[in-house]
C-alpha positions as CSV (number, residue, x, y, z in Angstrom):
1,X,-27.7,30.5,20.7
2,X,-24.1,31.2,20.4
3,X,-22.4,30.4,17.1
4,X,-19.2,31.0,15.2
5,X,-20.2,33.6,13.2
6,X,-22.3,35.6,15.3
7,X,-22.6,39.0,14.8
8,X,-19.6,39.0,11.8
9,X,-17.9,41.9,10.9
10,X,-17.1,43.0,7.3
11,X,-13.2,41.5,7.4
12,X,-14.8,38.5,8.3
13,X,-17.5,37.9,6.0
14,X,-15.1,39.0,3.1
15,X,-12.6,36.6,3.9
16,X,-15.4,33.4,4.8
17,X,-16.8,34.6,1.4
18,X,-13.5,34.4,-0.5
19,X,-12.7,31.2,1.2
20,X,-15.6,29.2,0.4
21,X,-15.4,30.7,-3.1
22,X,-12.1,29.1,-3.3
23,X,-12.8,25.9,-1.8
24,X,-16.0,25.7,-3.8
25,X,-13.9,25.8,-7.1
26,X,-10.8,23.6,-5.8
27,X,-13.2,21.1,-4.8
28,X,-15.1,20.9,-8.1
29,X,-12.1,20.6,-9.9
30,X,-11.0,17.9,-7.6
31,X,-14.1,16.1,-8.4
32,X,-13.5,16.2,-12.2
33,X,-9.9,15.1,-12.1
34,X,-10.6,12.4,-9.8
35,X,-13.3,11.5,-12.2
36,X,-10.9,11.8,-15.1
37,X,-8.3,9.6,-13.6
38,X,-11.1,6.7,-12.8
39,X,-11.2,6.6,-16.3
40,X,-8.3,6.1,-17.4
41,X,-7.3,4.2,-14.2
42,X,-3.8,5.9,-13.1
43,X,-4.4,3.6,-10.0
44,X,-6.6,0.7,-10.5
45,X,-8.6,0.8,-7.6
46,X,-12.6,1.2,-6.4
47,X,-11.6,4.1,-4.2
48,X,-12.1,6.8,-6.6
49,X,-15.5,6.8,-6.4
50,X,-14.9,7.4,-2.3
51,X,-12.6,10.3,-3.2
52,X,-15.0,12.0,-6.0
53,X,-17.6,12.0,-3.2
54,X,-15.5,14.0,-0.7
55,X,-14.8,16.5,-3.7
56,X,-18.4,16.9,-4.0
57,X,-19.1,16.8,-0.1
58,X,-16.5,19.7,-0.1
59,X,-18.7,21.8,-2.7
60,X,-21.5,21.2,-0.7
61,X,-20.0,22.5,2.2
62,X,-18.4,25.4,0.9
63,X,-21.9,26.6,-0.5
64,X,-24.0,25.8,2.8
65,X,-20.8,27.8,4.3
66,X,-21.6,30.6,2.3
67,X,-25.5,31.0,3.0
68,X,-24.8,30.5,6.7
69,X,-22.4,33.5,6.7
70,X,-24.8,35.6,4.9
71,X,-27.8,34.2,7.1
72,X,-26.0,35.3,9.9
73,X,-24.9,38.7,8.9
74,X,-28.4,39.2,7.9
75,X,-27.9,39.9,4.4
76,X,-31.3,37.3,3.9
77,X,-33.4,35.8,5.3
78,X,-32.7,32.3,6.3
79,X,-31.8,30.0,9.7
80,X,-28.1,30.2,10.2
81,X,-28.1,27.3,13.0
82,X,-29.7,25.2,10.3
83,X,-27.8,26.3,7.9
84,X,-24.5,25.8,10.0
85,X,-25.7,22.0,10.8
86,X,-25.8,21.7,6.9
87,X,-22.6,22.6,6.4
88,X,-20.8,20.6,9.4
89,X,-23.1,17.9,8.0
90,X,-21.0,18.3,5.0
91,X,-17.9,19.0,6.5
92,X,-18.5,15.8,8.6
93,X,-19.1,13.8,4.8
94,X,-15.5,15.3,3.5
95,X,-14.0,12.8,6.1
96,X,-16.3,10.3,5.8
97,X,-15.5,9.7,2.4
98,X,-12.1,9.9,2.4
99,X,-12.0,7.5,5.2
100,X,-13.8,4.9,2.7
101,X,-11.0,5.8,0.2
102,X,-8.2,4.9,2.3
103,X,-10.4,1.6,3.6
104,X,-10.6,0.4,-0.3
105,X,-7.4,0.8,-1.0
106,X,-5.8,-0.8,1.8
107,X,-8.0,-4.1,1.1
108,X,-7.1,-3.6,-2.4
109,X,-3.3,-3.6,-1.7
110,X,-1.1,-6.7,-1.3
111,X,-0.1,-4.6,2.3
112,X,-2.8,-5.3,3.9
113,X,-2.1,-9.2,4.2
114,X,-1.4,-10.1,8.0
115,X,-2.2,-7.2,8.7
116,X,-5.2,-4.8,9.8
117,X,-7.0,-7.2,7.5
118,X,-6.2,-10.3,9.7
119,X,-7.8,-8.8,12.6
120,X,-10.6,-7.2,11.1
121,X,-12.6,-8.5,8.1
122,X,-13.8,-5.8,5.7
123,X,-17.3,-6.9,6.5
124,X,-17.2,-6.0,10.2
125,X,-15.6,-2.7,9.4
126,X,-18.9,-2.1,7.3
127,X,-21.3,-2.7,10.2
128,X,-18.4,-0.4,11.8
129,X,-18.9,2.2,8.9
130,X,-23.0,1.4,9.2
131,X,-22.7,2.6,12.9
132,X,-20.9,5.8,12.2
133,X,-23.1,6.6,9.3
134,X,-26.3,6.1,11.8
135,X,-24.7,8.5,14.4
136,X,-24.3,11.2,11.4
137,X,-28.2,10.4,10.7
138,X,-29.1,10.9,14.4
139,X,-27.3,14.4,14.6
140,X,-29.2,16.1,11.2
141,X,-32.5,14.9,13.0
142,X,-31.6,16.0,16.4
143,X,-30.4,19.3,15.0
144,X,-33.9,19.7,12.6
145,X,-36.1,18.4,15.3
146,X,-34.9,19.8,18.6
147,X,-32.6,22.5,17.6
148,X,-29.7,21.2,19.8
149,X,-26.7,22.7,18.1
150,X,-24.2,22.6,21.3
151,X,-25.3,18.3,21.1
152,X,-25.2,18.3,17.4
153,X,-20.9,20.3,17.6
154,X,-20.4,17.2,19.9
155,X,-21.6,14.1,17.7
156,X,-20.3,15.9,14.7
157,X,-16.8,16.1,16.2
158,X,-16.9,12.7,17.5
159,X,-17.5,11.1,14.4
160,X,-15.1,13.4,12.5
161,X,-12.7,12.7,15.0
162,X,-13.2,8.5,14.4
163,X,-13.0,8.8,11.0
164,X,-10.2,10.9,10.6
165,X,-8.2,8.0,12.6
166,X,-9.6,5.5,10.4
167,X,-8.7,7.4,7.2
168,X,-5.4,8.3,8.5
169,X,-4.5,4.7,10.1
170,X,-5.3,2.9,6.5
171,X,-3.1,5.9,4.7
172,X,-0.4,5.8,6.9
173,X,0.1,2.0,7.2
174,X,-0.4,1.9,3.2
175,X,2.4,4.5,2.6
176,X,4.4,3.1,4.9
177,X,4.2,-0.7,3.7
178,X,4.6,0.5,0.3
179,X,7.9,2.5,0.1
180,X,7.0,4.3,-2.4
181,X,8.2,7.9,-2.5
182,X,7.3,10.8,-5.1
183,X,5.2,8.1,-6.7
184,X,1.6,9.0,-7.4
185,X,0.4,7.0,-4.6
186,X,2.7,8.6,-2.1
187,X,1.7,12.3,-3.5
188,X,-2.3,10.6,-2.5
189,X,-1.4,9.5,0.3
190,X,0.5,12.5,1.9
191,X,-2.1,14.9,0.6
192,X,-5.2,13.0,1.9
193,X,-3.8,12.7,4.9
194,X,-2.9,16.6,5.1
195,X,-7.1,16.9,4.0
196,X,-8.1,14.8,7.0
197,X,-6.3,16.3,9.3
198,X,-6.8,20.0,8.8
199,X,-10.8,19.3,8.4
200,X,-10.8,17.2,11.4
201,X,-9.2,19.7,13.3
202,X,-11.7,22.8,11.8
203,X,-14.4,20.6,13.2
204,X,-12.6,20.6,16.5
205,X,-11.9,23.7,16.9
206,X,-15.8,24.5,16.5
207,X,-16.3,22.6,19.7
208,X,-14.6,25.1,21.6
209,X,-17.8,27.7,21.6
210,X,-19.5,24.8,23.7
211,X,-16.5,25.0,26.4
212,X,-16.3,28.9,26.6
213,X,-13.6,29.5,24.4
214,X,-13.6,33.3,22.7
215,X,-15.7,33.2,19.5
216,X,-12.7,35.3,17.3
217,X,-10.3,32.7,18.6
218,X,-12.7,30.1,17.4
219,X,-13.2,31.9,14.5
220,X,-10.0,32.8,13.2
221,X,-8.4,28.8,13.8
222,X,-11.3,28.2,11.7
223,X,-10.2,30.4,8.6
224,X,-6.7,29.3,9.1
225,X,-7.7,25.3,8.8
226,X,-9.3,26.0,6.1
227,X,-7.1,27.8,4.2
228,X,-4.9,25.0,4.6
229,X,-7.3,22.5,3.5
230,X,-7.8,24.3,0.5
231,X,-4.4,24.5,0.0
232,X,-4.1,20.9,0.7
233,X,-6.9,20.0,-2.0
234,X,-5.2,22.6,-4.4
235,X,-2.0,20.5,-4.6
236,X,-3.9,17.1,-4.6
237,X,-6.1,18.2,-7.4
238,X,-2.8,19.4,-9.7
239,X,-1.2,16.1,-9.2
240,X,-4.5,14.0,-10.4
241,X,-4.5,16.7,-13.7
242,X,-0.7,16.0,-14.0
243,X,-1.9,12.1,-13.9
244,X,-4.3,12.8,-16.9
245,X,-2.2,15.0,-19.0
246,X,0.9,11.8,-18.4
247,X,-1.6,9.0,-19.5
248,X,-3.2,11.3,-22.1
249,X,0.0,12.2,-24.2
């Protein structure tokens, strides 16, 4: 079975390690500061809870990250492949709940009238959301039952790849609608979007083991994407502290 991180060499685990280390603690804080702003409701909306959960997916899937490397370099004992479905499990999650985000607030906003919302009522986009969710069932199962990682890659990227559209479409039409630049919305927006984008296209880039493509290619696209989505969260979580410390003074 040929994975990402087979056989890893010392640069490489140091730098997955430090990564994950990173994204672990960004992704915490962006957890509690999104938490922090519910409270004191910056933005009055029901998509904080959405965002907190991507926060915590993004924990989750810097720590699986971590045991995976280390399972694979053989430093324990432990299943890397089912350790690696964990974490794209996770990664998958990340998107998922940030998709939600940008759903609720787009049916929250006064934007969304003759719009998206016209064509499709929020309750068929749930059965939509239902289906997705299902497929992201079907893959942990596949992968636990069967083992079939190359399948697993596929479904993972296809439902990372529906959801980032989804998340992004919402965003974009929001922050578009709106008109409202350097606001705290806009700095959301822009950054969410950024987030989406750079984890959608980590996930993608995994794919290309299935298709042949060099594993330190692979490998090192990976480390760059996410770098930049901890960058991404880095900036997003200082502007929701900046939020609290305004509404606090």
């Amino acid at each position: 079975m040929t994975t990402v991180l087979a056989d890893p060499d010392g640069t490489v685990i140091v730098t997955r390690l430090t990564a994950y280390l990173v994204l672990f603690a960004v992704s915490i804080s962006w957890s509690y500061y999104t938490v922090q702003n519910a409270r004191r409701e910056t933005i009055r909306s029901e998509m904080w809870e959405y965002v907190m959960l991507a926060g915590v997916a993004g924990a989750l899937y810097a720590v699986t990250g971590g045991a995976e490397l280390i399972a694979a370099a053989e430093i324990a004992t432990a299943d890397p492949g089912l350790l690696g479905a964990i974490r794209r499990v996770c990664q998958l999650f990340v998107s998922i709940f940030l998709a939600l985000a940008m759903r609720e607030l787009y049916y929250e906003s006064p934007q969304q009238t003759g719009g998206m919302a016209s064509r499709l009522p929020i309750e068929s986009l749930r059965y939509i959301e239902a289906a997705f969710l299902i497929v992201v069932f079907a893959e942990f199962m596949i992968i636990i039952l069967l083992g079939l990682v190359d399948i697993a890659r596929i479904v993972q990227l296809a439902g990372t790849i529906g959801f980032t559209l989804y998340g992004v479409s919402f965003a974009a039409t929001i922050r578009r609608a709106a008109m409202a630049r350097r606001t705290v919305l806009d700095t959301m927006l822009t950054y969410i979007i950024a987030i989406l984008l750079t984890a959608g296209g980590a996930s993608a880039v995994e794919v290309g083991i299935v298709v042949g493509i060099p594993p330190a290619l692979v490998e090192s696209l990976s480390i760059v994407l996410t770098i930049m989505s901890i960058t991404f969260i880095f900036v997003l979580t200082t502007r929701l502290k900046q939020n609290v410390d305004d509404v606090s003074v």
